[in-house]
C-alpha positions in Angstrom: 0.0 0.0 0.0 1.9 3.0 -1.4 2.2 5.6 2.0 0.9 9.3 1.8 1.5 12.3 4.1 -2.2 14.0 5.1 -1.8 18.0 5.1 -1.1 19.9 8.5 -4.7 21.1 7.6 -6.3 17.7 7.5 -4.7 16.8 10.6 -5.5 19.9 12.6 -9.7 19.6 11.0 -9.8 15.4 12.6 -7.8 16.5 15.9 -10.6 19.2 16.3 -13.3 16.4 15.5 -11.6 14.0 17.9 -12.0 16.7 20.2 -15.7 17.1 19.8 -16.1 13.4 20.4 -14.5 12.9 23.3 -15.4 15.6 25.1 -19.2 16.2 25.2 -20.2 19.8 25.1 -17.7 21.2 23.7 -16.6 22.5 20.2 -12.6 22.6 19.4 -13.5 24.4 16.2 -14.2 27.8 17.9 -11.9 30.8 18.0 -10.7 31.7 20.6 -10.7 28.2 22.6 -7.6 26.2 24.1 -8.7 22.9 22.7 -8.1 25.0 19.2 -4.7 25.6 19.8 -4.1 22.0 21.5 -5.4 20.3 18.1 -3.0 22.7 16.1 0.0 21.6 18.1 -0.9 17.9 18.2 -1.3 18.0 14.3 2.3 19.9 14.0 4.2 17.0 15.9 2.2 14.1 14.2 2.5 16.3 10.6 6.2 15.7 11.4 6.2 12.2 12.1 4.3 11.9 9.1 7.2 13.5 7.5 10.1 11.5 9.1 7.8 8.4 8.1 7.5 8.8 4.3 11.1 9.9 4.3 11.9 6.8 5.8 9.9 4.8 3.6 11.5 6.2 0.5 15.2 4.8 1.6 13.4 1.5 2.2 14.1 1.2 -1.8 16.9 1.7 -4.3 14.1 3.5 -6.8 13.6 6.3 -4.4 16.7 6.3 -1.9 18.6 9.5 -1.5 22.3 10.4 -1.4 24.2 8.4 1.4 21.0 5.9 1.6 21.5 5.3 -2.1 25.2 4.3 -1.6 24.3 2.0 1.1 21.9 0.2 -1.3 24.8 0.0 -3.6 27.2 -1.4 -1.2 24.9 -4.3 -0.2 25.1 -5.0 -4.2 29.0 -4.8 -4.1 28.7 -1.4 -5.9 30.9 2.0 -5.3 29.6 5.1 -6.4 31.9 6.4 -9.4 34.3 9.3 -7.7 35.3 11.9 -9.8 38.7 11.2 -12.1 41.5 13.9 -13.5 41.8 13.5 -17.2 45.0 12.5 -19.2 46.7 12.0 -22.1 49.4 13.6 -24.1 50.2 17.2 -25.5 52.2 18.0 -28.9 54.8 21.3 -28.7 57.8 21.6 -30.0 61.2 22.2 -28.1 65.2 21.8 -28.5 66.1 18.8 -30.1 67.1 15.7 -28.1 66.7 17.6 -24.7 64.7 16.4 -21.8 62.7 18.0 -20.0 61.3 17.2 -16.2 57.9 16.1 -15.0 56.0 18.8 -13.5 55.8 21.3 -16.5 52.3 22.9 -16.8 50.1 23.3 -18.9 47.1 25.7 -19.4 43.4 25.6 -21.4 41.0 27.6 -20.5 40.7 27.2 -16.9 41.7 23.6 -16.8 45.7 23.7 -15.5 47.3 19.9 -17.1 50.9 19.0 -15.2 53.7 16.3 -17.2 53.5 13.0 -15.0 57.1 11.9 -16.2 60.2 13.1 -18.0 59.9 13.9 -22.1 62.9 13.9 -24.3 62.3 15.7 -28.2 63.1 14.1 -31.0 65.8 15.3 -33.5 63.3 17.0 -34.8 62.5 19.3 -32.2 58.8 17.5 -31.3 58.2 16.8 -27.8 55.5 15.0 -26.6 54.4 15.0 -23.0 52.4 12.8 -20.7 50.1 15.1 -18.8 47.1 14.7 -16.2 44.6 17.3 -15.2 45.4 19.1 -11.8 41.9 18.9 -11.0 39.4 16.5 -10.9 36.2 16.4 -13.3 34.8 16.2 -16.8 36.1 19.9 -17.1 39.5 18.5 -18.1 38.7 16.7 -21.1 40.0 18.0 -24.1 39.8 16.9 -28.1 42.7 16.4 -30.5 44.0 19.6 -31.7 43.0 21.6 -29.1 45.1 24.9 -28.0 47.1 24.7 -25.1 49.6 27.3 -23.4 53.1 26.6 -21.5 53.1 28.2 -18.0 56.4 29.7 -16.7 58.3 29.0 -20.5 61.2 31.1 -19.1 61.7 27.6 -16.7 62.2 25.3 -19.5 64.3 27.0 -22.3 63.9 26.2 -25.8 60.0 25.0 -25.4 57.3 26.5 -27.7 55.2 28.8 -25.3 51.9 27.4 -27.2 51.1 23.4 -28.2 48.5 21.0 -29.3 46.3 18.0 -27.6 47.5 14.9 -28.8 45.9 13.2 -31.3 43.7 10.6 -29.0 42.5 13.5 -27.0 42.8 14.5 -23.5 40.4 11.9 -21.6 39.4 9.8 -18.5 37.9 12.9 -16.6 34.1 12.7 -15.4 32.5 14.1 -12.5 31.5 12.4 -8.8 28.8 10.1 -10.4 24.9 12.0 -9.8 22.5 9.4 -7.6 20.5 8.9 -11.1 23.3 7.2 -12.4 24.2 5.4 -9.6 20.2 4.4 -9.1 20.7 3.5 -13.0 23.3 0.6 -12.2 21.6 -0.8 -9.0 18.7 -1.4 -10.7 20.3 -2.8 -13.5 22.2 -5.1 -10.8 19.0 -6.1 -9.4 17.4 -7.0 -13.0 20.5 -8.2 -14.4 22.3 -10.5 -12.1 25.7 -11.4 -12.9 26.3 -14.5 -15.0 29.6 -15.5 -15.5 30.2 -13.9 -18.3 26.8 -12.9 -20.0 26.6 -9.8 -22.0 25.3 -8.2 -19.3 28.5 -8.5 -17.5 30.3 -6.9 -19.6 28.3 -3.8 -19.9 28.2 -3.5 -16.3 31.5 -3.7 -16.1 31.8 -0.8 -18.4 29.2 1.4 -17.1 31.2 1.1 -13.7 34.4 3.3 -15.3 33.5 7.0 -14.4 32.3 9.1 -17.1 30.5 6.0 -18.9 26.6 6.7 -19.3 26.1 3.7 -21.4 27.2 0.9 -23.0 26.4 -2.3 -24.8 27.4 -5.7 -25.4 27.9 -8.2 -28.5 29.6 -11.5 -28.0 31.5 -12.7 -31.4 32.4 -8.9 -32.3 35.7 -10.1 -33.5 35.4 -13.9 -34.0 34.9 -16.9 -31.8 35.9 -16.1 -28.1 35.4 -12.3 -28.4 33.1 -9.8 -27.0 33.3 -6.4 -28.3 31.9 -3.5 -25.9 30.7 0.0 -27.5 30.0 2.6 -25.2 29.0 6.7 -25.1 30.9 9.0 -22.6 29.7 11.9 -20.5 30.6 15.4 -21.8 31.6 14.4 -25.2 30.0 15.4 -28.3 26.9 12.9 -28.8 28.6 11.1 -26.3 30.9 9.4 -28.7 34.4 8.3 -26.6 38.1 9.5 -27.7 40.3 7.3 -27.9 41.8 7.9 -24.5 38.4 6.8 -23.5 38.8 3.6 -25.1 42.0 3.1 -23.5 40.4 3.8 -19.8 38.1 1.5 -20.4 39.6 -1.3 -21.9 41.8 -1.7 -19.0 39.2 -1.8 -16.5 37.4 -5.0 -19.0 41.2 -6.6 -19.0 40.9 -6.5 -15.3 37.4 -8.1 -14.8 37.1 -10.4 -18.0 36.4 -13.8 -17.9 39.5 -16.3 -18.3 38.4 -17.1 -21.8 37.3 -14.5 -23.3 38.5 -11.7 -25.5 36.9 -8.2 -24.4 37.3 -5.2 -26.6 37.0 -1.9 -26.0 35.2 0.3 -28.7 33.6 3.9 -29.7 30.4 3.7 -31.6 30.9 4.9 -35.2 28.8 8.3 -35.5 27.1 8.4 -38.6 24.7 12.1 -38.6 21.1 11.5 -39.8 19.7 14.5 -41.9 15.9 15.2 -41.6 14.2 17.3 -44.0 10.5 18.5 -43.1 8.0 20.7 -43.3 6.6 22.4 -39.8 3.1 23.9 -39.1 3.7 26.8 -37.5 6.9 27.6 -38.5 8.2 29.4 -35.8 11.6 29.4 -34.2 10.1 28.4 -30.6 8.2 25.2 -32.3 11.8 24.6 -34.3 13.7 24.6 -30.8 10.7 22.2 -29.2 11.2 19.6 -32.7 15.0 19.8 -32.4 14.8 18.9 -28.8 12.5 16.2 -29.0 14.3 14.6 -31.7 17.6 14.7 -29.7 15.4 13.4 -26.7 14.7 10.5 -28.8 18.1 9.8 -30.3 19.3 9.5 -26.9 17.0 7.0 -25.2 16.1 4.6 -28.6 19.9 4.8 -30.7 22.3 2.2 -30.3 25.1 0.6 -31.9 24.5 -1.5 -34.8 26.7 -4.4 -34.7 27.2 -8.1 -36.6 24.8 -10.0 -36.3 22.4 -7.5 -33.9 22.0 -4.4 -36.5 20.4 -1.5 -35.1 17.0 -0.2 -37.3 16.1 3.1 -36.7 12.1 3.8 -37.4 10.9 6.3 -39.1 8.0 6.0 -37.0 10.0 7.5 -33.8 10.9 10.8 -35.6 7.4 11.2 -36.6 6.3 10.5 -33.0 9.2 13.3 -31.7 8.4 15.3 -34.3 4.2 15.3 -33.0 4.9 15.4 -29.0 6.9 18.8 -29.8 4.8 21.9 -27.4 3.8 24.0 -30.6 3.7 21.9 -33.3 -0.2 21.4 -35.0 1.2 19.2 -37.7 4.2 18.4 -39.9 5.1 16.4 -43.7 8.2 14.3 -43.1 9.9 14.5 -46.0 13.3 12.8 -45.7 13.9 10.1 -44.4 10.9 8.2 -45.1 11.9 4.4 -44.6 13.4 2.8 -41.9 17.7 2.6 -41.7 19.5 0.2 -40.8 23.1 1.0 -39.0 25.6 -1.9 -38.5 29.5 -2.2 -38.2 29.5 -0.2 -35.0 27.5 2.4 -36.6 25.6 4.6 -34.3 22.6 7.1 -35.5 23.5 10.5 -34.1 21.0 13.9 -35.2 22.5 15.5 -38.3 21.1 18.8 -39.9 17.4 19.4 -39.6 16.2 21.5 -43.0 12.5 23.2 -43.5 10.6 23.5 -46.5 7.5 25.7 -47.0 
């Protein structure tokens, strides 16, 4: 029997009729009176006990636990809530040839402050390439290949470029303490998905457990007999799609959990933008905003890898539907696409360019 909370109104109103029961010739509903004011008081301490009740009720289960009662329903499962990570990977900048430099140069972009983990010697060439890790914690520090960065103190390290690059598999690995939706997320799956020695399912627990993972599936046979092949979407990254420092982060943590036997590898979904051409009634920049945002809505809970043997149809049916629940929209003509598509080979349906026609 689900467990409501009666108003400090409704309390006060049967209080007063108790009142009037009990205690013949008298009427707790007339100002002034003390038995008034003793019915308000009574139905303030029970209206709290109430209150301490349903809260109490709500940790009873992992769907509605908060915070630190949330973790302890994770604990019970063998589950850690994700902490927060610093980011790493490498940065590109030039320098005197065949010198080294020391760990502990830094490194600035933006606001995010990256610091050399180990010793860096440049080629004859003059390229030196340094292993770096954010200073701080958090999905902040992430940065893609190509990216502007800025030497701090040059005049400590002489002959090194005051400007560089990010590497070319990105600056990754960083994410933020995990939220308690994410954390409810994995319980639950836990609960419906038991562990089974080596079931898909494992494997995409496993995955999901590496901070900054917000999903990820599962094929077995992705690269022959004895193989499972993992694709998985990042927090913070554009359409959620992982670098390949990403990849790196998490294949480690499936080498360390795998099964004996099997072959678990590591992958980012191939992104592969769909165009949608239509024509909106009313045309109006608000009702454009409300379609675009359904439609990424959509993308995000239905799309998923295609892979061998498990291809991944996406209906034309679910942009219509996006397309209809948008606040604004009286009717629309689909014009492109207007049959189903089928995305396999890792391919993943991300939203492309949305065009109107009159």
């Amino acid at each position: 029997m689900a467990t409501s909370t009666p108003s400090l109104n409704s309390l006060s109103q049967r209080i007063r009729g108790a009142f009037r029961q009990e205690l013949p010739d008298t009427d707790a509903t007339i100002w002034p009176n003390t038995l008034y004011v003793i019915g308000k008081v009574v139905a303030l301490v029970l209206h709290e006990a109430h209150l301490r009740a349903t809260w109490i009720y709500r940790q009873i289960f992992a769907s509605t636990a908060d915070g630190a009662h949330l973790d302890r329903h994770a604990y019970e499962l063998g589950l850690t809530r994700k902490p927060a990570t610093r980011a790493a990977g490498e940065i590109e900048i030039t320098a005197t040839p065949e010198t080294t430099y020391p760990a502990g140069m830094r490194f600035l972009s933006g606001a995010q402050s990256y610091v050399a983990t180990e010793a860096a010697t440049a080629s004859v060439a003059g390229a030196l390439v340094v292993t770096v890790r954010a200073a701080e914690a958090g999905l902040a520090g992430n940065r893609e290949a190509g990216e502007s960065v800025a030497l701090v103190d040059p005049a400590l390290y002489s002959g090194v470029a005051t400007t560089g690059s990010v590497g070319a598999d990105g600056i990754g690995g960083g994410a933020d303490r995990e939220s308690d939706e994410s954390l409810r997320a994995r319980i639950l799956d836990r609960k419906r998905r038991t562990p089974q020695g080596g079931a898909e399912s494992d494997y995409e627990q496993f995955a999901r457990a590496v901070p900054g993972v917000s999903k990820a599936w599962a094929q077995r046979f992705a690269g022959g007999p004895g193989t499972i092949g993992v694709w998985f979407l990042m927090e913070g990254r554009a359409n959620g799609i992982p670098t390949a420092s990403d990849v790196a982060a998490v294949q480690a943590a499936l080498d360390a959990r795998r099964m004996i036997r099997a072959a678990a590898i590591a992958a980012a979904p191939v992104m592969r933008p769909l165009d949608i051409d239509l024509t909106l009634v009313p045309d109006t920049e608000a009702n454009r905003a409300a379609v675009e945002a359904q439609l990424a809505a959509m993308f995000a809970a239905r799309a998923r890898p295609g892979v061998a043997g498990d291809a991944f149809v996406l209906s034309v049916s679910w942009i219509a539907e996006a397309i209809s629940t948008a606040l604004g929209e009286d009717r629309h003509r689909l014009r492109a696409p207007l049959t189903d598509i089928v995305y396999s080979g890792g391919e993943m349906p991300v939203l492309g360019t949305i065009r109107y026609f009159s």
